[in-house]
C-alpha positions as CSV (number, residue, x, y, z in Angstrom):
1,X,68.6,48.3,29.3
2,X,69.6,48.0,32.5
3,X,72.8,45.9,32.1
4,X,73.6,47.6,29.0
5,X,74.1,51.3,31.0
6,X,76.0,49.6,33.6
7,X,78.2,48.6,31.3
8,X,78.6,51.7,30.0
9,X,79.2,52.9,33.3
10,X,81.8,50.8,34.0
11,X,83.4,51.4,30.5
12,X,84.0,55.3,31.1
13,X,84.8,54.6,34.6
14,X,87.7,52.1,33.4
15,X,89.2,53.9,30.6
16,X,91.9,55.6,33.0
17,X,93.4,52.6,34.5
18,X,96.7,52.0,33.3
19,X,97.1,56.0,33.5
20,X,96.3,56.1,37.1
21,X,98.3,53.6,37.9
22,X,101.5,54.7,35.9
23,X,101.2,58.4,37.4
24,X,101.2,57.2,40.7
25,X,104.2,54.7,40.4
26,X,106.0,57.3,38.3
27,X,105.8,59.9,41.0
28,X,107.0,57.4,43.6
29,X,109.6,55.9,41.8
30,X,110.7,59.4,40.8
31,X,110.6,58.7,36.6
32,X,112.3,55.2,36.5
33,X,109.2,53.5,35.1
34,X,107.6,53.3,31.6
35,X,104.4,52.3,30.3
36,X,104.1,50.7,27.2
37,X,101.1,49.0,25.0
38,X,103.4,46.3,23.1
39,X,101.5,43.5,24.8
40,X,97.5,42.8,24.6
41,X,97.3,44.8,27.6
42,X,99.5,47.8,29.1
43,X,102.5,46.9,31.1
44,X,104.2,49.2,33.4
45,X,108.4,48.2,33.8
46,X,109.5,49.5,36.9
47,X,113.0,49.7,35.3
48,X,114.9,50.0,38.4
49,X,114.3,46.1,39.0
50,X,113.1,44.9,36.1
51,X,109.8,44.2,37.5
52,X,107.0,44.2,34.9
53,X,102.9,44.9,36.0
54,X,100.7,43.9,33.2
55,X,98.1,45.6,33.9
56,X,94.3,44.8,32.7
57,X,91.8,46.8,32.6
58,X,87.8,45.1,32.9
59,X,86.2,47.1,29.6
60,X,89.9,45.8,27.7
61,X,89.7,42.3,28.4
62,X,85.6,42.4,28.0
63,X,86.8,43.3,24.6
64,X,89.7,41.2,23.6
65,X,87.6,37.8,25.0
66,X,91.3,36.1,25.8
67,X,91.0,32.1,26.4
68,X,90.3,31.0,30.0
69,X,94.2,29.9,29.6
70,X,95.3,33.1,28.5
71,X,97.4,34.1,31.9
72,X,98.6,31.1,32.5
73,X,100.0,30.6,29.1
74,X,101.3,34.3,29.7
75,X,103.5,33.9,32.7
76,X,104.8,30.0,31.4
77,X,106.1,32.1,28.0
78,X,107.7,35.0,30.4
79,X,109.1,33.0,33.1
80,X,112.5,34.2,32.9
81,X,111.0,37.4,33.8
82,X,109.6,39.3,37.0
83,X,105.9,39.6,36.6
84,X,103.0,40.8,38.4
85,X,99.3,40.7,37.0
86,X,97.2,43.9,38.6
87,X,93.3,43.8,37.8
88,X,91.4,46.8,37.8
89,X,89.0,45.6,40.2
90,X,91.7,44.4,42.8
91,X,93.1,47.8,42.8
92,X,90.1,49.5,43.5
93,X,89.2,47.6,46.1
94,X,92.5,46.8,47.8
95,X,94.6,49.7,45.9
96,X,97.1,50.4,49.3
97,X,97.8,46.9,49.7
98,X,98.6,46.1,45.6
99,X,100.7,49.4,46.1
100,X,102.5,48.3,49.5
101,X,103.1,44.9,47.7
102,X,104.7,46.3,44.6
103,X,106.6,48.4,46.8
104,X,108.1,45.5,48.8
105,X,109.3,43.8,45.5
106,X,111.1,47.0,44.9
107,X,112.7,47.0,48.5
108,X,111.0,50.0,49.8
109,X,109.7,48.5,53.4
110,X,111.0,48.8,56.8
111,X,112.9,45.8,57.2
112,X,112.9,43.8,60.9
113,X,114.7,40.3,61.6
114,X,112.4,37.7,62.5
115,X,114.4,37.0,65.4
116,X,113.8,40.4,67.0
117,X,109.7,39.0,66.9
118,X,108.2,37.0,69.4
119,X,105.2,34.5,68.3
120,X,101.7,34.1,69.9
121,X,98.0,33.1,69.1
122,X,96.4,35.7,68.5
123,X,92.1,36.3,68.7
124,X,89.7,35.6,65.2
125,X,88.6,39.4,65.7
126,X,92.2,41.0,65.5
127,X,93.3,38.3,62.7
128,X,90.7,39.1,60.3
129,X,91.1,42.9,61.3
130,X,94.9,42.4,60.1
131,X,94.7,40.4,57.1
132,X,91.4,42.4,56.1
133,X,94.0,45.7,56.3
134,X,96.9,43.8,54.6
135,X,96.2,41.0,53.2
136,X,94.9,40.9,48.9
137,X,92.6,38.3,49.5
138,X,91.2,39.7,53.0
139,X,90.1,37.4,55.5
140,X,89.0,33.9,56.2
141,X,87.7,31.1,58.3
142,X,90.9,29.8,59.8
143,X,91.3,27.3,62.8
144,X,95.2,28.3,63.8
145,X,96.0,31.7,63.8
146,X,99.4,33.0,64.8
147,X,101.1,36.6,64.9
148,X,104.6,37.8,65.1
149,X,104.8,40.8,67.4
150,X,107.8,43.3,67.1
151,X,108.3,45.9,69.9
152,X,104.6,45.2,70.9
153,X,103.4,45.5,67.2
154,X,101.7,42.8,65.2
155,X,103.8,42.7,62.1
156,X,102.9,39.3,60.2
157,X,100.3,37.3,60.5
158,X,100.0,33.2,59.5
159,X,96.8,31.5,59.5
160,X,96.0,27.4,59.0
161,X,93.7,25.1,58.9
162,X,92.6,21.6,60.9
163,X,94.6,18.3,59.7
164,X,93.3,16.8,56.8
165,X,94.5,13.4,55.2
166,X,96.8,14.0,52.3
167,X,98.7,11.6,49.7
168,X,102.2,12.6,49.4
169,X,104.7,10.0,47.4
170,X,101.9,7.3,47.8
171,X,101.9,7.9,51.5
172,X,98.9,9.3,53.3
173,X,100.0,11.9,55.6
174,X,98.0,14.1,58.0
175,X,98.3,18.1,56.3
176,X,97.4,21.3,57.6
177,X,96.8,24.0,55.0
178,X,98.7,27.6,55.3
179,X,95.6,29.6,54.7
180,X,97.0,33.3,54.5
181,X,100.3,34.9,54.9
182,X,101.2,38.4,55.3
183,X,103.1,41.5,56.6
184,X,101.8,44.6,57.7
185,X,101.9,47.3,55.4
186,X,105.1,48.9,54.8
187,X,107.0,45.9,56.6
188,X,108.8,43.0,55.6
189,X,110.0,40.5,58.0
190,X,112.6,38.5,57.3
191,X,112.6,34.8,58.2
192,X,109.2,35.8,58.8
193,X,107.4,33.0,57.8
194,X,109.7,30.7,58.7
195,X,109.6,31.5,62.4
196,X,105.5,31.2,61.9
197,X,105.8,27.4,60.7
198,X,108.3,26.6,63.0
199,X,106.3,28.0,65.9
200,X,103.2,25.9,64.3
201,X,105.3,22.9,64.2
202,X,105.9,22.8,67.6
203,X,102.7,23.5,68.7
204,X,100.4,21.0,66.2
205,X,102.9,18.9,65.0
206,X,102.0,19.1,61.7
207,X,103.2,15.8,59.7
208,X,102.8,18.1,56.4
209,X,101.8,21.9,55.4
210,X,100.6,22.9,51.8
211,X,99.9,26.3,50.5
212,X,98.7,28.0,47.2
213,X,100.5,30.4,45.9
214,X,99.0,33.1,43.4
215,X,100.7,33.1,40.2
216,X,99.1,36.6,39.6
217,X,101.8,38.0,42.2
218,X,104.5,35.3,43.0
219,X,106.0,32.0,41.3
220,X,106.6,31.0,44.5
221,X,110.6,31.4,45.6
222,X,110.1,32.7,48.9
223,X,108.4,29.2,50.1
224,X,110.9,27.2,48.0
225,X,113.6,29.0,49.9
226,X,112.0,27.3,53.5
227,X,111.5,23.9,51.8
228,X,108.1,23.6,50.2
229,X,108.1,22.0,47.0
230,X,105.7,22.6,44.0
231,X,103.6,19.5,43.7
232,X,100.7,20.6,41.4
233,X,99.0,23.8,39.7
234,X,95.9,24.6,39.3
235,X,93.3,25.5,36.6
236,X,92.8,29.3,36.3
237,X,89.4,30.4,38.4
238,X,86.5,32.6,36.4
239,X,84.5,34.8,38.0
240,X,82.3,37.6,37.1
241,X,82.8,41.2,38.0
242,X,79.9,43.5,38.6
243,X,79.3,47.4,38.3
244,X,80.9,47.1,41.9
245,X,84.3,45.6,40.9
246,X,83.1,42.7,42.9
247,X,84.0,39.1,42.5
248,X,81.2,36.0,41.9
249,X,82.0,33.4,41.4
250,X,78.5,31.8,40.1
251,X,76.4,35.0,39.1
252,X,76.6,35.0,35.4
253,X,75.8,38.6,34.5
254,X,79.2,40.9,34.4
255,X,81.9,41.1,33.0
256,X,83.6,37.5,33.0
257,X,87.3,37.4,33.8
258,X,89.8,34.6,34.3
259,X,93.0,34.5,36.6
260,X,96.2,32.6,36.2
261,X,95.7,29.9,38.6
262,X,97.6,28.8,41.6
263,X,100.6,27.0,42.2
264,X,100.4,24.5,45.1
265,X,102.9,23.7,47.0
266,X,104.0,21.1,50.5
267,X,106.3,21.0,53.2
268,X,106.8,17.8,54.8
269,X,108.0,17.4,57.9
């Protein structure tokens, strides 16, 4: 009995979802956006850009049971398109930072040069501070962790991991994972990322960096534009969201979801 009333909790607590979000994108973007239900879920166009948020809802896919594949098999048919997938859980949890994100697609960030930013290490405490502010995913064990300051101001934050031996074109290569990537809110910095790596590269000497890249939020481009290369994706991930809108990944009593995978990607040096 207990289950079944959180359920129903979680039902009436979900039924606003795509209306919440449409009212506040509609008042930002002052009307140019639309929600329409033509797909198996709601999708909101910003119609300015062309950018499209399908947007899902826990009690609507709970209901429709889609194929673990389902996402995946979504974005591969709409790849000529610009798409973003927002969960309901995601934006209750991390609802400024989905918004700040969606907003940087559209352009509407304070925009700084990467060379006007200088580069340094910066402490565990004040990285998982930043990317627990800024960054979708939050935090995580990391064993490099660099900043880019602007004016004094930590802007964008890159994090990576220890070498580990890699097979690249039947070579075996010593790689260092990019962990987490991110601006602060409201900012984009551009070249960015690129000043980061080459600030890692000089430090580490990395012989390789790979990265996953969410397909729920980006095919990628932005990495492809520095020189990573795709080499793989991956299997979409299930997990199983509670009354809490939080993530498990091996409780098995919730509401079982499944993402679009992740699209991995290297940059050899």
């Amino acid at each position: 009995m207990r289950f079944v009333c959180m359920f129903v909790w979680m039902v009436k607590a979900h039924m606003d979802f795509a209306a919440t979000v449409y009212s506040r994108f509609k008042h930002i973007f002052d009307g140019t956006c639309e929600l329409t239900r033509d797909l198996d879920f709601p999708v909101l166009n910003l119609t300015g850009s062309g950018l499209r948020i399908l947007l899902i809802a826990l009690d609507s896919w709970d209901r429709l049971q889609p194929d673990e594949d389902y996402l995946a098999k979504f974005l591969d048919a709409h790849s000529s398109e610009r798409w973003v997938i927002l969960w309901e859980d995601i934006w209750h949890h991390r609802e400024a930072i989905a918004e700040s994100r969606i907003l940087s697609f559209e352009g509407n960030t304070l925009r700084i040069h990467g060379r006007k930013c200088s580069v340094k290490s910066i402490s565990d405490d004040r990285c998982n501070e930043f990317l627990d502010q800024n960054h979708l995913m939050g935090s995580t064990s990391a064993k490099y962790r660099y900043g880019l300051f602007y004016q004094g101001e930590l802007v964008s934050v890159a994090t990576f991991g220890r070498s580990v031996p890699v097979s690249r074109e039947d070579t075996e290569v010593q790689s260092h994972e990019l962990i987490r990537f991110c601006h602060k809110m409201g900012y984009h910095v551009s070249g960015g990322l690129s000043k980061l790596i080459e600030h890692f590269k000089r430090m580490q000497k990395p012989e390789d960096i790979f990265t996953s890249v969410d397909r729920e939020w980006s095919e990628g481009s932005g990495y492809a534009r520095i020189g990573f290369r795709e080499i793989s994706r991956t299997k979409p991930l299930c997990f199983y969201v509670d009354g809490n809108y939080v993530r498990h990944k091996k409780v098995t009593e919730g509401i079982r979801i499944c993402n679009a995978g992740n699209i991995r990607m290297a940059l050899t040096i």
